[in-house]
Structure formats: C-alpha cells, structure tokens
C-alpha positions, 0 to 999 in steps of 0.5 A: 359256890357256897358249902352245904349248910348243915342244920341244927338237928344234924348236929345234935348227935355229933361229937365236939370235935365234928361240931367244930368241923361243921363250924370251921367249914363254914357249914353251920353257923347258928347257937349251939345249945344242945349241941356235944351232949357232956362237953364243956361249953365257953364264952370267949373274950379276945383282947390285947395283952396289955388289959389282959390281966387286969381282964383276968383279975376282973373275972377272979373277983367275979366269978359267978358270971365270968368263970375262967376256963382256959388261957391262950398264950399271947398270940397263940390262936390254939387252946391247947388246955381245952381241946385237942385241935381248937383254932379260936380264930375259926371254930365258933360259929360267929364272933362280934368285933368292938372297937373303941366300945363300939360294936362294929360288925358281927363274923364267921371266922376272924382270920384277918383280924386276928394279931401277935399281941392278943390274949383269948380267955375262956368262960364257961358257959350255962349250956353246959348244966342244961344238959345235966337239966335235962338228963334229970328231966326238967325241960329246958325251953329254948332247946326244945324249941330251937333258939337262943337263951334269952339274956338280959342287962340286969342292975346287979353291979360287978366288982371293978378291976382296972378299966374293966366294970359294969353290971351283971347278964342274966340268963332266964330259964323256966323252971316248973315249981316243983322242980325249982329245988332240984335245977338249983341244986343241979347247976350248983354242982358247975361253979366253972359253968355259973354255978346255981341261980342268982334269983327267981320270981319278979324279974323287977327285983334284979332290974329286968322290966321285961321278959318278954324283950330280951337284950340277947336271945329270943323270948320264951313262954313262961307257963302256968305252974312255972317260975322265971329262973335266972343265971349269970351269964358269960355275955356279961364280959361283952358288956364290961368290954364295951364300957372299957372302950378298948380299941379292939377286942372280940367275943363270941356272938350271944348264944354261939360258944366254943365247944370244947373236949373238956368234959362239963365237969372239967376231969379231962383236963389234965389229960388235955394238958398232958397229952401229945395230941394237942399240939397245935394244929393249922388248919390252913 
C-alpha cells in the first residue's frame, strides 16, 4: 500500500525536522526550495574514504561552489554537526547513484547502498540566501512558480586536486534591475551558501548558450526589466565526480537537499556539536 504523498504546499510552513519526517517516510520526494524557512540547506557528495580528502582539499581551493559544511566519520550515516537526528541515508528526498562516472539510476533512500568505508560531505546550498531574497522582497521565480532552480554547465574551470577537476555549475536567478545591487549584497553575506553572484547579463560570456534549456532544472522566464543573475552551484561536485570516474559515489538529486538544523547563518552549530541530543539516532 503506498503512504499518502504530502505536497509542496504542505510542507511550506513545517519545520526541518518534520521536512525530514516527511522525506524519510517515503511521503514527499520532490525539490526543496522554500521548504524550513531560516534552516541551512546542503548539497551532498557521498564517496569512499580513499578520495575523500583529496575530494576535501578539491573543495578548499574551490569554495565558491563546493562550500563545506559538514563531515561525516567514515561509515557513520549520521551528521551529527549539522543536525540532531539526520540519517543521510534516508532523509533527502532523492539521491543519484554514479558508477565509474557513469550515472546509473536515481533513489528515494540508499539503505542498501550504503557502506562501512564511506565518507559524506556536506555543501551549503543557494536556497539558503533565497530566503534572505525574499525576506528583503526580491522575488525568486522558480518558488513562485513551483520548480527546481534552473542549473547550467558553465566553461569557468576549477582548480584540481588528485582525480577530482572540471568546470564550474551555475545557478540563474532573475533579479529586477533595480534590485541587482541589493541580491549581491545579500547573498554576499553566505560565503558558506555560494556567497555573491559570479556574473550577470549575456549567459555567453560564462559558456551557457541557452537559458532556455538547462542541464538540471526547469527553465524560468526571464522578464522585461530583468537581468539573468547567476550563482555557483553545489551541483558542481556531481560533474567532477563523474569526470573522476570513481567506482561508486552518491549525490543529492539537483534541486533535492538535505535540510539541516544549522540556522543559514551557521550560529547553531556549536551548539549542535555540544549538545547531548545528537547522538545517533536509528531509524530502523
């Protein structure tokens, strides 16, 4: 018998913790732009011990789209520094498995697939300076209209570290030209989020030929009066996986994060990591 499914709208005014509640039952499964309103928001890339610091030294010299957030211990399914009860293995709402840089099918939970020598890290996420947009009332599209950012392969080349190499993700966002000024300065304030826009205008001149078809995502409207704004994106570490051709490793499904307790602006965190209430938690 399959659970009640609970929509979007549902969700919009529950906290992170009943967002994961949702996601681990097996009743939501869609993007979660919008969804717990203040809480940080991350990428995930999930790989074998053996890479995983190179992977770590890759993100230090590129933080702007790979900004590390949290660590797991190896082997341990629970993010213990950035939430109370996560369970990375079942509290996203789909994750896509590569092997041998090849992408092989996209999950609701990785129970089965999960293994005593694997290392998850944590990205922050654009969605979490979203909301500081729209608190400071610049309109973010694709919330407004129900659907997943829209992501591109862009031609700005990252710095290398072991097998890991590649070219930047970017994010779009249409920003009213009056406002251009004021979301730059707002998402400046969230490096661990992607921090301020890498470029706006001509999507040419960072290697995007088309906004109107985007690698990830669905396309949004860009409207008179408006300027084509874009971001570093935590996708970008799904493309240098792939290029690494590594025999196994996971991500989050574009656009479906792991929603932590971490406030966006990182000040729970000492708490999180001293507190007794996140020991690990199973959900079996």
């Amino acid at each position: 018998m399959s659970l009640p499914q609970a929509s979007y709208a549902d969700l919009r005014t529950l906290s992170a913790a009943d967002v994961r509640a949702a996601i681990r039952s097996g009743a939501y499964d869609r993007h979660t732009a919008g969804l717990a309103a203040g809480k940080l928001q991350c990428n995930l890339a999930i790989l074998p011990e053996t890479v995983a610091l190179d992977f770590l030294r890759f993100c230090q010299r590129n933080p702007k789209p790979c900004p590390v957030v949290g660590v797991s211990d190896t082997g341990n399914p629970f993010m213990t520094t950035i939430g109370h009860d996560i369970d990375i293995r079942t509290d996203v709402p789909r994750y896509r498995i590569f092997r041998d840089g090849v992408f092989t099918e996209e999950v609701t939970e990785i129970t089965t697939h999960w293994r005593d020598d694997l290392v998850t890290v944590a990205l922050g996420c654009s969605f979490t300076f979203e909301n500081a947009l729209i608190a400071n009332n610049i309109p973010v599209r694709h919330i407004e209209q129900d659907k997943t950012v829209p992501m591109y392969r862009t031609n700005i080349a990252l710095t290398p570290a072991g097998v890991f190499a590649g070219e930047m993700v970017a994010t779009m966002r249409p920003i009213h030209k009056s406002r251009l000024n004021n979301a730059y300065e707002i998402s400046a304030a969230f490096p661990h989020a992607h921090g301020a826009p890498i470029a706006f205008g001509d999507p040419a001149q960072i290697g995007i030929s088309d906004l109107n078809a985007p690698d990830w995502g669905d396309p949004v409207p860009v409207k008179d009066n408006e300027i084509p704004v874009y971001w570093a994106c935590g996708v970008t570490p799904q493309n240098v996986l792939l290029n690494a051709k590594l025999p196994m490793c996971i991500t989050h499904a574009p656009g479906h994060m792991l929603i932590a307790d971490l406030s966006e602006t990182l000040q729970d965190q000492q708490f999180l990591q001293k507190t007794d209430l996140n020991k690990e938690t199973n959900h079996a």
